[in-house]
C-alpha positions as CSV (number, residue, x, y, z in Angstrom):
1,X,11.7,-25.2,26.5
2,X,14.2,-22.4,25.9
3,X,14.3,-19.7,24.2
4,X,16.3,-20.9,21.8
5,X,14.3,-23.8,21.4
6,X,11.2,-22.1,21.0
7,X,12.8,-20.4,18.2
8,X,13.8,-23.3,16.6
9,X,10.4,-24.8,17.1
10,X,7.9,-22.2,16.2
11,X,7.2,-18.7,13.9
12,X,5.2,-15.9,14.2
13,X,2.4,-15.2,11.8
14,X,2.0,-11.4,11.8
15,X,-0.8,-9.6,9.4
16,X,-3.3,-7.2,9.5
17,X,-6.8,-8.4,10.4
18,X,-9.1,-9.6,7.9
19,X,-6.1,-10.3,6.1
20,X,-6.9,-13.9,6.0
21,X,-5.1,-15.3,9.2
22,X,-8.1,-17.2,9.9
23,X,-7.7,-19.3,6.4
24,X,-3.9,-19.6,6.6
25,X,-4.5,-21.1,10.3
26,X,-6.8,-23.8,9.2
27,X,-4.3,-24.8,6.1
28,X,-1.5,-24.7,8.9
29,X,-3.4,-27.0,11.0
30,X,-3.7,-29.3,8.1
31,X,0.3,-29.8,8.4
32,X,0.9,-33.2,10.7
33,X,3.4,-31.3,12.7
34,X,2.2,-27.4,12.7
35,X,0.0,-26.6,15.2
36,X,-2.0,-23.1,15.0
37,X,-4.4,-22.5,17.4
38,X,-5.3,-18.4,16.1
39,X,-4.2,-15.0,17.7
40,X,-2.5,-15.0,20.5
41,X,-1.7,-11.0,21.0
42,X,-2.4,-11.7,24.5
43,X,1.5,-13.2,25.0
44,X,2.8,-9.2,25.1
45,X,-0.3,-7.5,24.9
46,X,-0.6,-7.7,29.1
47,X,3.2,-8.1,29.6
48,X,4.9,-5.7,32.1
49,X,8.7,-3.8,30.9
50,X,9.9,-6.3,33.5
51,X,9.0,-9.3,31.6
52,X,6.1,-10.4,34.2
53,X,1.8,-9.7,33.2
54,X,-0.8,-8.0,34.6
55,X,-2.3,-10.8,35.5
56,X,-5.4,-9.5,36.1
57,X,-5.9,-7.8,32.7
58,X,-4.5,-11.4,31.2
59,X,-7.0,-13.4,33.0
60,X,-9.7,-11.0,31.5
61,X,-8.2,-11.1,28.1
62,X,-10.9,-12.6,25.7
63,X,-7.9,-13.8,23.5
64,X,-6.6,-15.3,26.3
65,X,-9.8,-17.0,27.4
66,X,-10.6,-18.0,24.0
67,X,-7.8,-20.7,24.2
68,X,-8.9,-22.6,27.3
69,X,-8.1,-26.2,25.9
70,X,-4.9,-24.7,25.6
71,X,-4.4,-23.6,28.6
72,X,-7.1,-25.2,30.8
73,X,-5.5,-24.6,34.2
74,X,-6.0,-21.2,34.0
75,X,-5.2,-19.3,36.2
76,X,-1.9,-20.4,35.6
77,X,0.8,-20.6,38.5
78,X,3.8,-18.3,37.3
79,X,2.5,-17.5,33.2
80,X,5.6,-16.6,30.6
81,X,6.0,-15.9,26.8
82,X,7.6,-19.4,26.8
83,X,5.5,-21.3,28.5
84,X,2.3,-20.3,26.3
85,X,4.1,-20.8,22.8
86,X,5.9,-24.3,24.0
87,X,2.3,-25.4,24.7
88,X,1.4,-24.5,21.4
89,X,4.4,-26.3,20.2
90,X,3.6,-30.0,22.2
91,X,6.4,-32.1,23.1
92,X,7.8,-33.9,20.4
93,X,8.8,-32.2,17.3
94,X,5.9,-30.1,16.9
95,X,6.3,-26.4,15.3
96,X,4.2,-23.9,16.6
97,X,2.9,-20.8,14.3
98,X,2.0,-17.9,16.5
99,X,-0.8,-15.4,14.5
100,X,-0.3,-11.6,16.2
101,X,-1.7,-8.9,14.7
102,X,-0.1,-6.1,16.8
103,X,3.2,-5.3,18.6
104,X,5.4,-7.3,16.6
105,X,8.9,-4.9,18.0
106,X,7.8,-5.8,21.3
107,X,7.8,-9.5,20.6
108,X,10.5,-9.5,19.1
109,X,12.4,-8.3,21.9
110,X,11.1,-11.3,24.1
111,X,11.8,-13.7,21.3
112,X,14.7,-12.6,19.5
113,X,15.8,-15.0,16.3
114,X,12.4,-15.7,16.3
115,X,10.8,-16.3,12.4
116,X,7.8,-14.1,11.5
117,X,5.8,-14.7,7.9
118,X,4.2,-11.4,7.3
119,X,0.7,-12.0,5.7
120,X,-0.4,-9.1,3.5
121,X,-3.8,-8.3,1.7
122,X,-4.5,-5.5,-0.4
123,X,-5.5,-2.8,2.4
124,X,-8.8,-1.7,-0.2
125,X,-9.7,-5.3,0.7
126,X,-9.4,-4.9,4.2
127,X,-10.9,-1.8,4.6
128,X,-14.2,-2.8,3.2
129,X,-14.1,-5.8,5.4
130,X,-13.9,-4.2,8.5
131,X,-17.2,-2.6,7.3
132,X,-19.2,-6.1,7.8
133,X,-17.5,-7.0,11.0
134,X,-19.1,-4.0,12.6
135,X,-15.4,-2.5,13.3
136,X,-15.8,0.3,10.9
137,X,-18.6,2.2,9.5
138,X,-16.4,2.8,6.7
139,X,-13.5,2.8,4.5
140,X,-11.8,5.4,5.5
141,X,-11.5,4.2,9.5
142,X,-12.0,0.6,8.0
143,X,-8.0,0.7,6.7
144,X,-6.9,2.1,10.3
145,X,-5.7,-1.0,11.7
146,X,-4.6,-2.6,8.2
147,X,-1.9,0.7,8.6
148,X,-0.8,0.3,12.4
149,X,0.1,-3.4,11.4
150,X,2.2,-2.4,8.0
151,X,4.2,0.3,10.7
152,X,4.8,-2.6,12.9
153,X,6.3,-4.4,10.4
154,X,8.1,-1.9,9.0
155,X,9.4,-0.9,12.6
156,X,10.6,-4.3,13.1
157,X,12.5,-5.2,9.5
158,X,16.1,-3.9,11.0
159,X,15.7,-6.8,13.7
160,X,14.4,-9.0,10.7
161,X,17.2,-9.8,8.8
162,X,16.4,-11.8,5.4
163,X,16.3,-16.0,6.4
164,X,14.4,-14.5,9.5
165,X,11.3,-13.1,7.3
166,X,8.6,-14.2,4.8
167,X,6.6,-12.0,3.0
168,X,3.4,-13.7,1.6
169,X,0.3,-12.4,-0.1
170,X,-2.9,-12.8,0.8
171,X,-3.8,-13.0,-3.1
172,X,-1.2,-15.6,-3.6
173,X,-2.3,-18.0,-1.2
174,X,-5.9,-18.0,-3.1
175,X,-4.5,-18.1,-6.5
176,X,-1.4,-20.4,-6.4
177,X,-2.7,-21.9,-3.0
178,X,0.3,-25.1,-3.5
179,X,3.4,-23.2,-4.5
180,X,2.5,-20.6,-1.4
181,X,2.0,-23.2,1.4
182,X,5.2,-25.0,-0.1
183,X,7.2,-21.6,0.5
184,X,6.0,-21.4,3.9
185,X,6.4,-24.7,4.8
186,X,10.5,-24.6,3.5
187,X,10.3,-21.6,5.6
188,X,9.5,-23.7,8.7
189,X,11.9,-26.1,7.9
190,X,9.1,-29.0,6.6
191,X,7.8,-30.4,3.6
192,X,4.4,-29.3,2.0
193,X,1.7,-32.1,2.8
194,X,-1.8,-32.1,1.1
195,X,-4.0,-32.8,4.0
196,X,-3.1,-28.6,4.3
197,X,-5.9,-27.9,1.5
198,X,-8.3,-30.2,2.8
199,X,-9.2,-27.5,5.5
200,X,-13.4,-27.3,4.1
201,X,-14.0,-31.0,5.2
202,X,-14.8,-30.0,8.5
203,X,-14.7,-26.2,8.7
204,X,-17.4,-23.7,7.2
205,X,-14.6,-22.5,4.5
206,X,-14.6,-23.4,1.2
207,X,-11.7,-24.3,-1.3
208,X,-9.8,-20.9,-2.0
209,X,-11.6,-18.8,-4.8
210,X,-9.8,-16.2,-6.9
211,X,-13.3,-14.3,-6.8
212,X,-12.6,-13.6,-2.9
213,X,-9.3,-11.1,-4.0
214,X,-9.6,-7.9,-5.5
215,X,-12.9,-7.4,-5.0
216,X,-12.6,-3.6,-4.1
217,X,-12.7,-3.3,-8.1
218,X,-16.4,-4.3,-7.9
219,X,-17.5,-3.2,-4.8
220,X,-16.0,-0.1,-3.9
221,X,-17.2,3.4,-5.8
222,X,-14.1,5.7,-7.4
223,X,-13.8,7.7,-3.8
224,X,-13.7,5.7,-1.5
225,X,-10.9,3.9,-3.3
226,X,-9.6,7.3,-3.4
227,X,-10.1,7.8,0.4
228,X,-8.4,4.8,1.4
229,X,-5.5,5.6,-1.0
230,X,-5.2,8.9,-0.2
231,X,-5.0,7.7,3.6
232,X,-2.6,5.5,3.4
233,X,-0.2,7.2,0.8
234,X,3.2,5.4,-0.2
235,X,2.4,2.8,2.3
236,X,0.3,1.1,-1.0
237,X,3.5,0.9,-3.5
238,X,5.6,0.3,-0.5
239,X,3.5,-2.9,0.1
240,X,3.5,-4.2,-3.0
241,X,0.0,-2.8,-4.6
242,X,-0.4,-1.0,-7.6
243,X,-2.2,2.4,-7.1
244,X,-6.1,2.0,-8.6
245,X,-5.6,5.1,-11.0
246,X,-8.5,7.2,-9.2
247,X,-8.1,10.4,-8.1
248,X,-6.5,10.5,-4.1
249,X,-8.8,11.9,-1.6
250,X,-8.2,13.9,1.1
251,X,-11.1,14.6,2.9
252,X,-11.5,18.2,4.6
253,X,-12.7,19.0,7.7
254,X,-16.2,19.1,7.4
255,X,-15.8,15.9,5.1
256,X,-13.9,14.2,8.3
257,X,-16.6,14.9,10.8
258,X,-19.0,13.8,8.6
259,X,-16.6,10.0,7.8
260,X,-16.1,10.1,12.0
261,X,-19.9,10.7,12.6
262,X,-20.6,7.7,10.4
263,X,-17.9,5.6,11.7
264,X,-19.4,6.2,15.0
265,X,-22.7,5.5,14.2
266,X,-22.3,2.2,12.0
267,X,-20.1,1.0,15.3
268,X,-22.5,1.2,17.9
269,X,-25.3,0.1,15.3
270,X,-23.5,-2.8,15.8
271,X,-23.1,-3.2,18.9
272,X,-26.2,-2.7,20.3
273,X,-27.2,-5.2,17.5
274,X,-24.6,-8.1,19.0
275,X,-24.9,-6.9,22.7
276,X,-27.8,-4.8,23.4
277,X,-27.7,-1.3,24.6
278,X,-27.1,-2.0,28.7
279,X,-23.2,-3.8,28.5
280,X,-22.1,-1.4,25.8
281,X,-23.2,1.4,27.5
282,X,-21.8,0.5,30.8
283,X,-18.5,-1.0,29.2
284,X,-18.0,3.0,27.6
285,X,-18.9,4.7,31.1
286,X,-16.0,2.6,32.7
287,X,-13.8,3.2,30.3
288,X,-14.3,7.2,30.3
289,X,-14.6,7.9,34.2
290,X,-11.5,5.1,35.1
291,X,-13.3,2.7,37.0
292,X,-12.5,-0.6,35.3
293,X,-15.2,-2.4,37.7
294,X,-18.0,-0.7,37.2
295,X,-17.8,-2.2,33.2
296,X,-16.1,-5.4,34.2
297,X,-19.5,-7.7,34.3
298,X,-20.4,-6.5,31.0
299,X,-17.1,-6.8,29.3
300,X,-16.8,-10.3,30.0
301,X,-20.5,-10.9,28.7
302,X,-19.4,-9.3,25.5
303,X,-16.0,-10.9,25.0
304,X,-17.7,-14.4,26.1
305,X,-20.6,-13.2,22.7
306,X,-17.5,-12.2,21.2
307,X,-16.0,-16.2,21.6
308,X,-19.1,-17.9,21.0
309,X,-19.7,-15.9,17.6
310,X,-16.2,-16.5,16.5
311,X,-15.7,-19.9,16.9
């Protein structure tokens, strides 16, 4: 398939995560002709300026090892951009949608023309739930990676011009769950079918339910609504939010040691929780002194916990 094909044939699904990627997969999967199979950041994540991937950091990639049926003749001979989202795509008229979550300029240079549908949820949203995936210890760190995808996007709209590029809300796809999916499927050239909110038949996700948006109004206290807006500043407006009406908060430097001290904490809490203490450990003394092999055992252990948790 060609480059131009694949454009033809497939879109990119770029959002923040905990943004809901995971739910507008499954609804996409419920289309007879999309086919989603979840992140795939691994397509530029390991890919050279040259065009060809490390392909030793690819074939370690738990992203990338996280979609054997896909690819089950891994290691694959001579791996390319194209050849992992024409797979995705199938053979006959098949549309692929492609969730990343990160590098969407880069991407964009191997595919240009290529689609992108850029799913946004209110960052005070995502910032709290980074807190129960162990990725944060709290909202102030929690909204870090809600902002380096919102500066991706932003980076990228001058090579987005308007038929190229979807903006949907999180919020809308829960509340007006039919009108949404019909917008995104006239944006990938198809029809809206209803076997696309019939996902909870055989998944652990139930139908969408308002009470799952907005729920920093309930669960979050006056600062650290005020910490994350104060964080991410215009970016809020700019996005489409409304500001909360609490006072911003910039935390000082005592106040920031204090947030990174239990940021750090909650995180390896975590981790040792998931993991133990040994792979962690080992995983962070690789990392620090530059020896890659020395963690390499116990990365994989984690990534394959990592796998087995998610699916």
């Amino acid at each position: 398939m060609t480059k131009q094909d694949i454009t033809a044939r497939s879109f990119i699904v770029f959002g923040a995560l905990r943004s809901g990627t995971t739910l507008l997969r499954m609804m996409l999967n419920g289309h007879p002709r999309l086919s989603c199979p979840g992140e795939m950041d691994f397509i530029v994540d390991h890919l050279d300026p040259s065009g060809r991937y490390d392909r030793q950091a690819l074939e370690e990639s738990r992203i990338y090892r996280a979609h054997e049926a896909l690819y089950p003749e891994t290691p694959l001979a001579d791996p390319t951009p194209e050849g992992f989202v024409s797979r995705v795509a199938g053979p006959d008229d098949g549309i692929a949608a492609v969730i990343m979550h990160r590098h969407l300029d880069r991407a964009l240079e191997v595919f240009p023309g290529m689609r992108v549908l850029h799913l946004m949820r209110d960052p005070r949203d995502v910032a709290r739930s980074s807190i129960g995936m162990g990725w944060a210890g709290n909202v102030y760190y929690g909204v870090d990676h809600w902002i380096g995808t919102q500066k991706d996007w932003q980076r990228s709209l001058d090579r987005l011009p308007e038929p190229q590029r979807l903006v949907v809300f999180y919020e809308d796809l829960i509340q007006k769950s039919e009108e949404t999916l019909s917008g995104i499927c006239q944006f990938a050239g198809l029809s809206f079918h209803p076997d696309m909110l019939a996902y909870d038949a055989d998944s652990t996700y139930s139908k969408p339910d308002p009470r799952l948006i907005l729920q920093w109004k309930q669960k979050q206290t006056p600062r650290e609504v005020g910490l994350v807006e104060g964080k991410i500043g215009p970016m809020l407006q700019q996005s489409g939010y409304p500001p909360s009406g609490h006072p911003l908060v910039h935390p000082g430097l005592l106040d920031r040691l204090g947030l990174w001290l239990q940021n750090k904490r909650a995180q390896w809490a975590w981790r040792i929780e998931r993991h133990g203490l040994v792979d962690p450990v080992l995983v962070r003394i690789a990392s620090r002194t530059g020896l890659p092999g020395l963690g390499r055992a116990a990365k994989k252990r984690m990534d394959n916990r990592k796998i087995h948790h998610l699916k």
